[in-house]
C-alpha positions as CSV (number, residue, x, y, z in Angstrom):
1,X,172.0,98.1,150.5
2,X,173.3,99.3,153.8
3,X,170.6,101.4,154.4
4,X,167.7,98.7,153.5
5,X,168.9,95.9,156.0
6,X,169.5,98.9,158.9
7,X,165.8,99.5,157.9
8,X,164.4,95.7,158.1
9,X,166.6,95.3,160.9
10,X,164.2,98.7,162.5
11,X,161.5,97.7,161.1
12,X,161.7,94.2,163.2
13,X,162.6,95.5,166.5
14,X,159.9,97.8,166.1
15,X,157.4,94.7,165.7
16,X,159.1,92.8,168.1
17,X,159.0,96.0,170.7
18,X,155.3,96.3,169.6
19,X,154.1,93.0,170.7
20,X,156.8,91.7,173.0
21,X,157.6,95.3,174.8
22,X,159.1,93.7,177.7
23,X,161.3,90.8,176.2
24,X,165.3,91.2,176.4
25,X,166.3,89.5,173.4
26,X,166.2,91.4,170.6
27,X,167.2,87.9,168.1
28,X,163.7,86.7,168.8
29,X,160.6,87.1,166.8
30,X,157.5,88.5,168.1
31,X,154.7,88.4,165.7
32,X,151.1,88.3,165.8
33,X,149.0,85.3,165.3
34,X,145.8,85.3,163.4
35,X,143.0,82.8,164.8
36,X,141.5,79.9,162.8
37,X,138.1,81.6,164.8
38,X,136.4,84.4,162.7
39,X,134.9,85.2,165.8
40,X,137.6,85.4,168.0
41,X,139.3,89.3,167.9
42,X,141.7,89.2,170.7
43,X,145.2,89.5,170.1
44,X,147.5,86.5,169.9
45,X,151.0,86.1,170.3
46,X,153.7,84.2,169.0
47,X,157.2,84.0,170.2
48,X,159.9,82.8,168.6
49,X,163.1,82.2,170.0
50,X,164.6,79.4,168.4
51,X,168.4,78.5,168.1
52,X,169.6,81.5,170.2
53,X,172.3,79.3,172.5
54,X,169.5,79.9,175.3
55,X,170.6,78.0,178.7
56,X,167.1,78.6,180.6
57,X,163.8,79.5,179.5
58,X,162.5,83.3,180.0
59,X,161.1,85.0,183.0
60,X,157.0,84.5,182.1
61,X,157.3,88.0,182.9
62,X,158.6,88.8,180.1
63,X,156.1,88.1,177.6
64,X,153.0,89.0,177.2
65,X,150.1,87.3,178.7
66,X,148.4,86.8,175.1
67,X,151.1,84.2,173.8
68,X,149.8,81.4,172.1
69,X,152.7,80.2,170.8
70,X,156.0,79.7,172.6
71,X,159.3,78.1,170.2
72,X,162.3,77.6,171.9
73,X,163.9,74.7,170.3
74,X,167.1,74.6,169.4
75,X,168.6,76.0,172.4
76,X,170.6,74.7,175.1
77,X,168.3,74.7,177.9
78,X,169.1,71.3,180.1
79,X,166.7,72.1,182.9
80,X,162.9,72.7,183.3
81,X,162.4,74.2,187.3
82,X,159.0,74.5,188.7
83,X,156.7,77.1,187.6
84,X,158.5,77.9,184.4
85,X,156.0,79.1,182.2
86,X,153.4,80.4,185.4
87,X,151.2,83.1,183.8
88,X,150.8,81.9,180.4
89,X,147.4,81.2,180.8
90,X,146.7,81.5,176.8
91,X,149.6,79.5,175.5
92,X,148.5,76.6,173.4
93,X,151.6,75.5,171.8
94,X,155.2,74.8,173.8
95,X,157.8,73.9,171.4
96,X,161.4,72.9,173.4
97,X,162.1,70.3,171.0
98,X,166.3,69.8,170.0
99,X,167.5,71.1,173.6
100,X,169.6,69.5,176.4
101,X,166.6,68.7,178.7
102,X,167.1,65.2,180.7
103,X,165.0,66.7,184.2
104,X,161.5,68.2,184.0
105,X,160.5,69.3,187.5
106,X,157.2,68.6,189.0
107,X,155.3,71.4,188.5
108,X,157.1,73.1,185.5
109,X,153.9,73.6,183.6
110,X,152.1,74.9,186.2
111,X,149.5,77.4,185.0
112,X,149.5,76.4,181.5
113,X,145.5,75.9,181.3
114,X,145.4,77.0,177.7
115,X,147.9,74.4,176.7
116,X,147.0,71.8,173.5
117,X,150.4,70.6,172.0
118,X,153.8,69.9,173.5
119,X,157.6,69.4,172.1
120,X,159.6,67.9,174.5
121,X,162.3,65.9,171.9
122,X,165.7,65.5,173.4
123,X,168.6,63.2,173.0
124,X,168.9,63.2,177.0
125,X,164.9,62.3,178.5
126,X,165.2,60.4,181.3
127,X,162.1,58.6,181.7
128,X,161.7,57.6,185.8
129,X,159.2,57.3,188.9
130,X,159.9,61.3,188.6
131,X,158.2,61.8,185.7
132,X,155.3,60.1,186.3
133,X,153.8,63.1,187.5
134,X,154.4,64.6,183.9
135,X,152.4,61.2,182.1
136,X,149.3,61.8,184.3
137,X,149.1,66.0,183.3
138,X,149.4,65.0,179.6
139,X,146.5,62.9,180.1
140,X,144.3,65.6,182.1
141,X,144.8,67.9,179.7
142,X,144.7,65.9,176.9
143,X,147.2,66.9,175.1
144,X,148.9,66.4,171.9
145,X,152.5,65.4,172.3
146,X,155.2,65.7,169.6
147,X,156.5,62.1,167.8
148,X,159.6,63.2,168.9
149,X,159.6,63.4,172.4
150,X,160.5,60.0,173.4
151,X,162.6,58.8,176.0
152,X,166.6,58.2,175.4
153,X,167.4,56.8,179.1
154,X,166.9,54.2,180.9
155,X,168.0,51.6,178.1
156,X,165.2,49.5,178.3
157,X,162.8,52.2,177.9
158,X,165.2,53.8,174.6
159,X,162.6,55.2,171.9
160,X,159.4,54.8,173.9
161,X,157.4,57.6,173.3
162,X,155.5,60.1,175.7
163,X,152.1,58.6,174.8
164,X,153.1,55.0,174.9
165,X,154.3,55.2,178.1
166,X,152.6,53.1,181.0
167,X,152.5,54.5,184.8
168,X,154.0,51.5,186.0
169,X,157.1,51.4,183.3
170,X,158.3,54.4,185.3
171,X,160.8,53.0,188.0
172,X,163.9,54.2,189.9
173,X,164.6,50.6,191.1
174,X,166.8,49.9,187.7
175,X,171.1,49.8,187.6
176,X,171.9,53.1,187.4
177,X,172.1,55.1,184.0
178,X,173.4,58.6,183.7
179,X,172.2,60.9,180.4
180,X,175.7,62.7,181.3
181,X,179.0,61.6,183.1
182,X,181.7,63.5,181.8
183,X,185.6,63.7,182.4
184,X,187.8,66.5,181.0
185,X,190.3,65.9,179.9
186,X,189.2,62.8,178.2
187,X,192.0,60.9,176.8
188,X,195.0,60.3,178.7
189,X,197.4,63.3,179.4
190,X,201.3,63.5,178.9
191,X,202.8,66.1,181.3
192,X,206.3,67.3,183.0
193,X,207.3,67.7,186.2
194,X,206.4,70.6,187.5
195,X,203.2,70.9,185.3
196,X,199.6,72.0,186.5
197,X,197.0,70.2,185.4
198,X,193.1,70.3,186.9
199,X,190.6,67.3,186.4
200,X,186.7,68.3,185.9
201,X,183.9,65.8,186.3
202,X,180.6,66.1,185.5
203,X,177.3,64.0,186.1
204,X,173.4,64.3,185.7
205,X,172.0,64.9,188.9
206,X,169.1,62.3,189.4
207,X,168.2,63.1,193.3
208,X,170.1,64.5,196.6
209,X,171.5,61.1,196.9
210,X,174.1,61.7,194.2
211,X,177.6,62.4,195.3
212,X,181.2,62.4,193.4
213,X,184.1,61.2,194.5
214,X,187.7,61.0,193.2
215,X,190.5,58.2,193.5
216,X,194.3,57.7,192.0
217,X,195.0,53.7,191.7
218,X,192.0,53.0,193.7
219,X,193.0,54.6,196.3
220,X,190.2,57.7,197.6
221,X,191.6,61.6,196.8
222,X,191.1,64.0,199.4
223,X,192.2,67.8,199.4
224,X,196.0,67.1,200.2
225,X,198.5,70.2,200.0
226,X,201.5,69.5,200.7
227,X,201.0,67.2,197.6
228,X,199.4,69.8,195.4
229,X,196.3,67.7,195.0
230,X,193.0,70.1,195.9
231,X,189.5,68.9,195.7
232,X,186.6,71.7,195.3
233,X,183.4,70.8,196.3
234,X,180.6,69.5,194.7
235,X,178.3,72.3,193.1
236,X,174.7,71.6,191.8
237,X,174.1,73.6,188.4
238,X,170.3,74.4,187.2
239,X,169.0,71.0,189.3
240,X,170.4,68.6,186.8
241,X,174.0,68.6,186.8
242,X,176.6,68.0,189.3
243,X,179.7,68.8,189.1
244,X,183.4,68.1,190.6
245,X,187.2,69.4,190.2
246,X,190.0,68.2,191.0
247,X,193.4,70.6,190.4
248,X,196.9,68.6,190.8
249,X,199.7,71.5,190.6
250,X,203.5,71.3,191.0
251,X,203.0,67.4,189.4
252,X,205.7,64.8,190.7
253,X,206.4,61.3,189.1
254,X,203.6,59.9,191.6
255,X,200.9,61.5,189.8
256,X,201.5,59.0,187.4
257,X,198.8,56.2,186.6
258,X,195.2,55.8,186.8
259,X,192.8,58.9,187.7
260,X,188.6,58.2,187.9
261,X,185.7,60.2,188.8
262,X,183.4,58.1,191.4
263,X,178.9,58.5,191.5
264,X,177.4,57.2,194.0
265,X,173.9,57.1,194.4
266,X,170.8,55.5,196.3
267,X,170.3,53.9,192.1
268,X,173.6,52.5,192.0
269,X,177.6,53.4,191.3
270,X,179.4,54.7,188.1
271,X,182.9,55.7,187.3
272,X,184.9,57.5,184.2
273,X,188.7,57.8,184.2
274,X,191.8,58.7,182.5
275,X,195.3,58.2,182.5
276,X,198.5,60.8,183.7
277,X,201.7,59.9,182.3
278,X,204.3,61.8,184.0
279,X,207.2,62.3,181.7
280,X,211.1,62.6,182.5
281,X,213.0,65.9,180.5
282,X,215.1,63.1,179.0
283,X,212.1,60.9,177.8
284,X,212.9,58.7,174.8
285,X,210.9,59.4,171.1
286,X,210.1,58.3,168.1
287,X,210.8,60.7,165.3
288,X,208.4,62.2,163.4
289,X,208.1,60.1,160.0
290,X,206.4,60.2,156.6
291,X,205.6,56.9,155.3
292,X,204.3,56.2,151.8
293,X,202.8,53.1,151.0
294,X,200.4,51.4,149.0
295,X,197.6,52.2,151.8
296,X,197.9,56.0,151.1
297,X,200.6,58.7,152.6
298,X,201.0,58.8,156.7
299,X,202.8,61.4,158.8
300,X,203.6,59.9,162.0
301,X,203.6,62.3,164.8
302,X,206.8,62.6,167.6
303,X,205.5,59.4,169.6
304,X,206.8,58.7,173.8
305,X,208.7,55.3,173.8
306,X,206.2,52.5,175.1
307,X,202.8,54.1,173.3
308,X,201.0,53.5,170.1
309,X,200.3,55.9,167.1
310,X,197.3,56.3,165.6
311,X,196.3,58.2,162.8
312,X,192.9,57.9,160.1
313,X,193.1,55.3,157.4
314,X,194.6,58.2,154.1
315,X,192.0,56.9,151.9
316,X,188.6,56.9,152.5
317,X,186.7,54.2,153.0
318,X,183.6,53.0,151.0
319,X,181.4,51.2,153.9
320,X,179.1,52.6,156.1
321,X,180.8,51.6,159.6
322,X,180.0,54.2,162.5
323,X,183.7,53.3,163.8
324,X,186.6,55.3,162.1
325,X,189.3,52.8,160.2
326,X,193.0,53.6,162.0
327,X,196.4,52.5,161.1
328,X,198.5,52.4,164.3
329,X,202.3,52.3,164.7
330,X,204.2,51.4,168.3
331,X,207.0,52.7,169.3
332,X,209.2,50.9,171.3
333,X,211.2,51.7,174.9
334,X,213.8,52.3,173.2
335,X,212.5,55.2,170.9
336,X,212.2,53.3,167.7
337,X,209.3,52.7,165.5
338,X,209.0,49.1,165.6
339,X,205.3,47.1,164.1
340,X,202.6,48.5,162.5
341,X,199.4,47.6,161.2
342,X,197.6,49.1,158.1
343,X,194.8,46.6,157.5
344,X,192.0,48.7,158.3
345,X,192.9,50.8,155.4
346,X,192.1,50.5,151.7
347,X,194.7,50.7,148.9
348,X,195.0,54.3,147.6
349,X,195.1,53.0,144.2
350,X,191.8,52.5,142.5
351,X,192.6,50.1,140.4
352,X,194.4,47.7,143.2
353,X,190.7,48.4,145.2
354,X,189.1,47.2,142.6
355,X,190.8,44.1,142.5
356,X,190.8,43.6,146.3
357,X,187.1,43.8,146.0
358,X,186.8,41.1,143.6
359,X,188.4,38.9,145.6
360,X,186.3,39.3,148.4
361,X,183.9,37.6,146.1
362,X,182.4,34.6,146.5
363,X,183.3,31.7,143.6
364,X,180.9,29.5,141.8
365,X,179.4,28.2,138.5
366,X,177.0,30.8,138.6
367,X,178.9,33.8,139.9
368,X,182.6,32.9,137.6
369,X,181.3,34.2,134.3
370,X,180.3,37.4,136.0
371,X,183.6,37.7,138.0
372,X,185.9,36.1,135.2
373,X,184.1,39.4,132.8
374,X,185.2,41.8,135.4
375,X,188.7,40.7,135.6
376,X,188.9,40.3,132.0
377,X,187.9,44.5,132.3
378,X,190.4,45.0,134.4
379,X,193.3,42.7,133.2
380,X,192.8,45.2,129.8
381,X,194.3,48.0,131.7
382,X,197.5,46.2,132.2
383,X,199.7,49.1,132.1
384,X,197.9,50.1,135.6
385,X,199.7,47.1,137.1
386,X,202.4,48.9,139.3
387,X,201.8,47.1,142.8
388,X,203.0,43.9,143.8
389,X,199.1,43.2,145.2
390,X,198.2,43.5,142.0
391,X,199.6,40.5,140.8
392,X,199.2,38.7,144.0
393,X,195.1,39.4,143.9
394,X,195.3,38.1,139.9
395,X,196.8,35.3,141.1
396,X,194.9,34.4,143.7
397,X,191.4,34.9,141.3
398,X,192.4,32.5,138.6
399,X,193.6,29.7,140.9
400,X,189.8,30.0,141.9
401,X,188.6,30.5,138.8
402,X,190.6,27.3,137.4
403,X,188.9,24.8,140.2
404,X,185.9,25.2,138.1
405,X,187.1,24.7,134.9
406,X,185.5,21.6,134.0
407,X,182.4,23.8,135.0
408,X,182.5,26.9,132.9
409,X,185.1,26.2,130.2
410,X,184.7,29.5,128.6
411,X,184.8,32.7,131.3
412,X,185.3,35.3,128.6
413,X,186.7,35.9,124.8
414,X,189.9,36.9,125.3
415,X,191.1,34.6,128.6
416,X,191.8,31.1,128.2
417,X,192.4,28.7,131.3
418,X,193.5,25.4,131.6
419,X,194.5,23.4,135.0
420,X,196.3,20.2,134.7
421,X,197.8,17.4,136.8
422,X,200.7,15.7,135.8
423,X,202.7,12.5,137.2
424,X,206.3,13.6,135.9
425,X,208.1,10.4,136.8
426,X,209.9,10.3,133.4
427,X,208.2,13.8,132.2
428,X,211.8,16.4,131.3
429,X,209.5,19.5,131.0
430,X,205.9,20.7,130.0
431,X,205.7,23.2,127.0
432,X,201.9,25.4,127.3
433,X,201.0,27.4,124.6
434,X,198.4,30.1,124.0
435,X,197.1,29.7,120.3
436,X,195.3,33.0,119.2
437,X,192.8,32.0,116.9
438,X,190.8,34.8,114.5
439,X,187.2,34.6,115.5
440,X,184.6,33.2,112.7
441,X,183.1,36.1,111.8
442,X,185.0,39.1,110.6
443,X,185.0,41.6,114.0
444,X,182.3,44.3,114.2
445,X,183.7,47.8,113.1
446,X,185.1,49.1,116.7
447,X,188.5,50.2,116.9
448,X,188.4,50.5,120.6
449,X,187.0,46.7,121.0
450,X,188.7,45.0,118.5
451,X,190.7,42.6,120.3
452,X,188.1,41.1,122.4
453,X,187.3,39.3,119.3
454,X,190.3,37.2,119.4
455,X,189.7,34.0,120.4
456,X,192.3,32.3,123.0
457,X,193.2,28.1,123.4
458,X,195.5,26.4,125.0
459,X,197.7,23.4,124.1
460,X,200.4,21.8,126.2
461,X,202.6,18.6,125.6
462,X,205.6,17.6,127.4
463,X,208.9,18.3,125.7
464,X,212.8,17.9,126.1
465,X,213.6,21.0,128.0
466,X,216.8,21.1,125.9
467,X,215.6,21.0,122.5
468,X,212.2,22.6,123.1
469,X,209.9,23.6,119.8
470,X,208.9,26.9,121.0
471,X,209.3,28.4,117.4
472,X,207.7,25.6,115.6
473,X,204.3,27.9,117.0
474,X,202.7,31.3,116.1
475,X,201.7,31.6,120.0
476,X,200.0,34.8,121.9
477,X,202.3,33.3,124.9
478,X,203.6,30.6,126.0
479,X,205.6,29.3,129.1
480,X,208.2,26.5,129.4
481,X,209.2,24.9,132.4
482,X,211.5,22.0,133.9
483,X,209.9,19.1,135.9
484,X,210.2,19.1,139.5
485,X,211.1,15.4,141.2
486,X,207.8,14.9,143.1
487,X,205.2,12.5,142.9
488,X,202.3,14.7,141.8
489,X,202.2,18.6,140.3
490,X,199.2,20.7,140.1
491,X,199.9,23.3,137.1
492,X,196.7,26.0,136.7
493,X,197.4,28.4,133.5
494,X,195.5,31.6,132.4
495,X,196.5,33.9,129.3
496,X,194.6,37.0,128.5
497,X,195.2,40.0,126.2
């Protein structure tokens, strides 16, 4: 086996040497290409370098003058200079579809005479007055443009395609929009006296007028060394990105506090920033804690006294929202867990989600069969019950389901409700009893739904609490209860086996 992929592996450098002797990358595929001409005997080219981490296209050199067909999507090229693909006289195909391009240079298909389709789809296109050139040379040459490339920047031209476009859509006098403005680190950083810790800001580079700046609580940052704080300069990378560091060493508590990276531009300003917290060797925690509850198992990391916890919801949820579900936990100054929310989470229980969802439901004549059959289904499974919000959610779906009882009288064969509303100025106590009743007909032969033939009714009289007949009855339940001294009760009852 060895020796068969040693030979393939030959066998396609030696193709790729044959057609393609002068290209570097041996990963890349150099194959011939037969013409949809009979006529036509001259040799064409394809080249195929596709998902190879590539930062900048090839040297034109480098391949031969009979390429046809150029793929080089997938790659991580994020700018297109002038003269890029000069001497490719015969390509007729470009394919830099699924890179990091936002910039295309005046000029960077300079030479391509030959050329009939073009893959320009990025996630980053800015789409400006410097790429009108680009619009009019798609038109000269006529050329086919992928349904892909589209433009992603500026907003109000989001998903416009090539094609569509229209000369005078493509402005620079709009708020200013930037396909990358970056800060590293990101999130805000927890550090010691002492500590080293260097900033790095990155931004697209629309035009020479764009600069970056740095502040600390609004206030500018300049190289400053007897404070450790050192500012490099600006450098310009591949004509598209610009990019800035800032290094604080030997960190003191007045590094604490807000930290943003400034652009400025002839288009307009922008900002990113981040937060230092400077931390004292006898800083106050929270203890790391497990917590089990009915929303799933969470392991609280060591928190800093003053800041939040957050950690992903345990169980999954069902919906579709972009935006992960958190629980978060505080801990307070004085290095104790203190509130906490866990709403965002579902129960970790099926059977107590299932019972949430139904009460998320909306109620009415024509929906409370349909819900009343599902929490009959449920209700069978009684022995699940092991959560207190399982019998708070029950609850809570019969007292609706009882409002519209003089509506739908019978929800389902083995529930039976009843709401009633008493005046107890001389009542003692109300005695309600669930009469199971065999049905009519004698029950079809399944053992496993047998007793959703029996037939459930209610009857309730008032009584002497005292001498109550409870076991003048053959009741499926029953429930006894003293009169409170009000003016008015209102008593809603639901039995179900």
């Amino acid at each position: 086996m060895k020796v068969l992929l040693v030979l393939c592996a030959a066998l396609a450098g030696a193709f790729s040497s044959r057609y393609c002797p002068e290209l570097m990358i041996d990963s890349c595929r150099c194959v011939s290409e037969r013409s949809k001409e009979f006529n036509r005997q001259s040799l064409r080219v394809k080249v195929a370098c596709e998902d190879k981490d590539l930062t900048e296209t090839m040297q034109p050199s480098s391949l031969p003058n009979t390429t046809v067909s150029l793929i080089l999507s997938n790659n991580k090229i994020s700018a297109l200079k002038n003269n890029s693909f000069l001497g490719l006289k015969a390509l007729e195909r470009l394919d830099l579809s699924s890179n990091l391009i936002s910039r295309i240079a005046p000029g960077a298909f300079h030479g391509l005479t030959a050329l009939r389709r073009l893959h320009v789809g990025t996630d980053y296109l800015f789409c400006d007055c410097q790429l009108r050139w680009l619009l009019s040379w798609i038109r000269s040459q006529a050329l086919r443009v992928g349904n892909e490339s589209v433009c992603v920047y500026p907003t109000r031209l989001h998903g416009l395609g090539l094609r569509s476009l229209q000369e005078n859509q493509l402005t620079c006098d709009g708020p200013l929009e930037l396909p990358v403005l970056q800060l590293i680190p990101t999130q805000r950083q927890l550090v010691f006296r002492g500590d080293r810790l260097p900033l790095q800001c990155a931004a697209s580079y629309l035009d020479p007028s764009v600069r970056l700046s740095w502040s600390h609580e609004h206030r500018p940052i300049h190289t400053l060394e007897d404070r450790g704080l050192y500012v490099e300069d600006s450098i310009i990378h591949d004509c598209c990105l610009i990019t800035s560091e800032l290094i604080l060493s030997n960190i003191d508590a007045g590094v604490s506090g807000n930290w943003q990276c400034h652009v400025t531009s002839s288009r307009g300003n922008s900002s990113i920033g981040m937060e230092i917290v400077v931390l004292e060797t006898t800083a106050l925690y929270c203890a790391a804690e497990r917590v089990s509850s009915n929303k799933g198992d969470f392991r609280w990391p060591k928190t800093l006294a003053g800041f939040m916890a957050f950690l992903p919801c345990a169980v999954s949820s069902s919906s579709s929202a972009p935006q992960e579900k958190r629980a978060w936990r505080r801990c307070d100054r004085t290095g104790r867990w203190a509130e906490d929310d866990y709403n965002q989470c579902s129960y970790a229980s099926q059977f107590t989600r299932s019972l949430h969802e139904l009460t998320q439901m909306s109620v009415n004549v024509s929906s409370a069969l349909m819900l009343a059959q599902q929490l009959s289904s449920l209700t069978s499974r009684a022995a699940l019950f092991g959560d207190m919000m399982d019998v708070i959610f029950v609850t809570h779906l019969v007292e609706r389901l009882t409002r519209l009882v003089d509506h739908v009288r019978e929800v389902s064969a083995n529930i039976a409700l009843e709401a009633l509303v008493l005046r107890p100025a001389a009542l003692m106590g109300l005695l309600c009893t669930v009469v199971q009743r065999p049905p009519l007909l004698p029950p079809v032969a399944d053992a496993g739904h047998g007793e959703h033939n029996t037939l459930l009714n209610f009857r309730c009289h008032t009584v002497n609490v005292s001498g109550s007949p409870m076991g003048q009855l053959s009741q499926a339940a029953s429930v006894l209860f003293k009169c409170m001294k009000t003016d008015r009760i209102s008593v809603f009852f639901v039995a179900f086996v």
